[in-house]
C-alpha positions in Angstrom: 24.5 37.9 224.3 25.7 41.3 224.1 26.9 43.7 227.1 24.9 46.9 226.7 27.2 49.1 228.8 30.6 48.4 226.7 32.0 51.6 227.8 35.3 50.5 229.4 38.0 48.5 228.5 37.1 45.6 231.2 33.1 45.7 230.0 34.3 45.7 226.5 36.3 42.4 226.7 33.0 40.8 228.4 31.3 42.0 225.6 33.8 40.1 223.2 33.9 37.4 225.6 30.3 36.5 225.7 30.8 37.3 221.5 33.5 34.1 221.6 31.5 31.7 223.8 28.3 32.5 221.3 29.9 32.8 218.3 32.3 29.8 218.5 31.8 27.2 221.1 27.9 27.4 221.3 27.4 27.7 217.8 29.5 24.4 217.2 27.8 22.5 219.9 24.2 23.1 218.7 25.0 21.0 215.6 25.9 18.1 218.2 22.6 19.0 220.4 25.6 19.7 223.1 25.1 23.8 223.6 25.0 24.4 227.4 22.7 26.6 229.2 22.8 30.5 230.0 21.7 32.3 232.9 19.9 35.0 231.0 18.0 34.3 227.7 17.4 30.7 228.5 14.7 28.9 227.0 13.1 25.2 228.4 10.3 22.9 228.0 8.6 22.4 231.0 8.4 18.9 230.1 12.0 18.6 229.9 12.5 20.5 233.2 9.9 17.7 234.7 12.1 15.4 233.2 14.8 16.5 235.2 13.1 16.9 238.8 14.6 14.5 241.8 12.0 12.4 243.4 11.0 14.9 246.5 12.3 17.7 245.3 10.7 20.9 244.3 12.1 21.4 241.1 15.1 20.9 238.6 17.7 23.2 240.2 19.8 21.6 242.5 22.6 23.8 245.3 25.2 24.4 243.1 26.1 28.0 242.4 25.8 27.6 238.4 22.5 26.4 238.4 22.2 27.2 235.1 24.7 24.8 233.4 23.5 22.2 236.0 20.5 21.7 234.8 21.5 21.9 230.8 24.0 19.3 231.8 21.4 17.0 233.0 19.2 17.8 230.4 21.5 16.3 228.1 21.9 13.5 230.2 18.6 12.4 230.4 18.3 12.7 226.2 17.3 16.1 225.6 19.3 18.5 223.0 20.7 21.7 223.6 21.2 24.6 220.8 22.0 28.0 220.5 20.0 30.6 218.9 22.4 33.8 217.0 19.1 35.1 215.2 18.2 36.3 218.9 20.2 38.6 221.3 19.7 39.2 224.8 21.4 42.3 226.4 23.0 42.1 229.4 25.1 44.5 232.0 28.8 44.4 232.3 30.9 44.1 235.0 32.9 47.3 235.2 35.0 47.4 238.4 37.6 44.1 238.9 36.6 43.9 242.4 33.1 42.7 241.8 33.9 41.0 238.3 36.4 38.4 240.3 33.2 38.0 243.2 31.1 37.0 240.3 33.7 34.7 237.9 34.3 32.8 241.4 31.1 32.5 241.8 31.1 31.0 238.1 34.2 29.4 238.8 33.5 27.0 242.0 30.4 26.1 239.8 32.0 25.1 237.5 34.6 23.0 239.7 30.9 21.1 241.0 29.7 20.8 237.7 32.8 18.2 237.4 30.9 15.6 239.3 28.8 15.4 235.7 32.5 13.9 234.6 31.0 9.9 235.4 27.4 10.8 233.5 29.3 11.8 229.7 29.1 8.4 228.4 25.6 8.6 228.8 24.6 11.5 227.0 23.1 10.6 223.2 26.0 12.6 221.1 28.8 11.5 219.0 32.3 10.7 220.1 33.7 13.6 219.4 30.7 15.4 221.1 31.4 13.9 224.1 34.6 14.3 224.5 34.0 18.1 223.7 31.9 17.8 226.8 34.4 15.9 229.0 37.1 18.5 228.2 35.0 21.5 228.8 34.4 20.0 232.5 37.8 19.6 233.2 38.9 23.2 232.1 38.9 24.4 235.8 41.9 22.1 236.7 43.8 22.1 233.6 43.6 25.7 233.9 44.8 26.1 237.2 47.5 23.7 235.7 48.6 26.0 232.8 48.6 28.7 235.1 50.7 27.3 237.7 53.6 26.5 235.3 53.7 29.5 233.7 54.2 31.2 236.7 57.0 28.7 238.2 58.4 29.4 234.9 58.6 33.1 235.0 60.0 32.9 237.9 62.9 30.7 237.1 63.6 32.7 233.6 63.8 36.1 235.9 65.0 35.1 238.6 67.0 32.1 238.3 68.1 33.1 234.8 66.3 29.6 233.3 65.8 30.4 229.9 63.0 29.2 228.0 64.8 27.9 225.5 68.3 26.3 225.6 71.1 28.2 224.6 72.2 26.9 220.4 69.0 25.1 220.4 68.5 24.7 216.2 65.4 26.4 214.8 65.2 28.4 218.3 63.0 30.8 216.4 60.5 27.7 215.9 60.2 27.0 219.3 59.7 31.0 219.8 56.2 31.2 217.3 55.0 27.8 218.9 55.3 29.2 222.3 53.3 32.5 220.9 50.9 30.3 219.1 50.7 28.4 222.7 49.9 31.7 224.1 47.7 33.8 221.7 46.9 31.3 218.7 43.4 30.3 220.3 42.3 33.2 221.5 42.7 34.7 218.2 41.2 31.8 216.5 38.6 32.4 218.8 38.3 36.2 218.0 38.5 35.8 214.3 35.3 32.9 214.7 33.2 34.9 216.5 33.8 38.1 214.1 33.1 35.8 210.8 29.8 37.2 210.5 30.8 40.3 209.6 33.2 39.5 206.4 36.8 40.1 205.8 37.3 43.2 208.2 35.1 41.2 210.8 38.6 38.5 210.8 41.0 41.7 210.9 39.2 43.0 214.1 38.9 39.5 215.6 42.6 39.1 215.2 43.2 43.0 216.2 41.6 42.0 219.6 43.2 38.9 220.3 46.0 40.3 222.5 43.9 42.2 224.9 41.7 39.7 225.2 44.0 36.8 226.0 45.6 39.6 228.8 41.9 39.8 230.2 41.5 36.1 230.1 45.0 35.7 232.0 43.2 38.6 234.8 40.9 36.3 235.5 43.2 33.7 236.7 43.2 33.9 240.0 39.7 33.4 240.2 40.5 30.0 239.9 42.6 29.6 242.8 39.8 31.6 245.4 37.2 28.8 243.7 39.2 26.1 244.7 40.2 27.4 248.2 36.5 27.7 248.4 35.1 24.8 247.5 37.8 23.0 249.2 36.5 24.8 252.6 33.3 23.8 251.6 31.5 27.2 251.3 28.7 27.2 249.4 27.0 31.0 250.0 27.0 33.8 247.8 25.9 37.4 247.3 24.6 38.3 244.0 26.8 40.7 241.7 25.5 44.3 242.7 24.0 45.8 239.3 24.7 49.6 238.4 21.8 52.2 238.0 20.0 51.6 234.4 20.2 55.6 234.3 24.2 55.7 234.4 24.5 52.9 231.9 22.3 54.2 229.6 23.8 58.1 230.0 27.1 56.5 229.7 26.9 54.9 226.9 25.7 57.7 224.6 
């Protein structure tokens, strides 16, 4: 998946975004038969999607608002595999106001908060241990992230306002517990970077590392999406407007 209109910083860091989740997490899950679905550039058996289809119902997709992993999720559940093809890319546009990207990465978000009733179903897929717990893990990122999030937050505040510091005062090897907390922070984000990048040899790991920072400040961005999700789903909403696309004309223009 690459972003076509990579002409600002915030479609730029989807564009090594999408280059992470491909290059890392989809590529290691295809050996397991774990890779999840994609909105665009998806490819099914229609005898897998029959497989799939409730009693009654029309077809496969059920009212979630991430339809997409839905359906890969019960794929796997019901025996099928799941890979991920890098000999292939699909081009896709970038969000590039922050407005409509956090409408959108809700959107994602609250899916991804309903996809956790898939939690009770894991056992069942036909993966190894460590597959599955892969699985259960990714499912339960929306909470744990909120988590993270939350605390470092209520710590912040204590260490500026409150004068809490982070690390106690005379504390031996202080400067230990300084590079675990960076590690902590920006280690897997640029393990991340510097996975997706291997392709591309030695200086393909320099810019992977390079872009860490920024990125793990755009990922951090994003965080309140998390919070809107869960007011939403909580509220029970369920509707949602498309993200509005740019002319192909200004994209194309732009990017020259």
């Amino acid at each position: 998946m690459r972003i076509y209109n990579r002409f600002n910083p915030l479609t730029w860091m989807q564009d090594v975004e999408f280059g992470v989740y491909g290059g890392l997490y989809q590529i290691g899950r295809t050996e397991w038969g774990t890779a999840g679905m994609g909105g665009n550039g998806q490819a099914n058996r229609l005898s897998a999607l029959n497989s799939v289809v409730a009693p009654g119902a029309p077809g496969p997709w059920r009212d979630t608002l991430t339809e997409d992993q839905d359906i890969g999720l019960q794929l796997l559940e019901t025996g099928w595999r799941g890979t991920h093809e890098v000999r292939a890319t699909v081009a896709q546009q970038g969000v590039s106001d922050l407005r409509r990207l956090y409408r959108q990465r809700t959107r994602w978000s609250q899916g991804n908060l309903q996809a956790m009733s898939h939690l009770s179903k894991i056992k069942d897929v036909r993966c190894s241990t460590i597959a599955k717990l892969d699985l259960f893990w990714a499912l339960l990122q929306p909470p744990l992230q909120a988590i993270v999030g939350l605390a470092t937050i209520v710590a912040l505040f204590f260490a500026i306002f409150l004068g809490t510091p982070f690390i106690s005062e005379g504390t031996q090897w202080a400067w230990l517990w300084l590079v675990f907390l960076f590690f902590l922070a920006f280690g897997g984000t640029a393990i991340g970077c510097m996975a997706s990048g291997r392709g591309n040899g030695f200086m393909g790991y320099v810019k992977g590392l390079v872009i860490a920072i920024p990125y793990a400040f755009y990922s951090w961005i994003l965080w309140p999406v998390i919070v809107r999700a869960t007011w939403r789903q909580f509220r029970g909403a369920s509707g949602w407007d498309k993200t509005t696309r740019e002319p192909l004309e200004a994209d194309t223009s732009a990017a020259r």
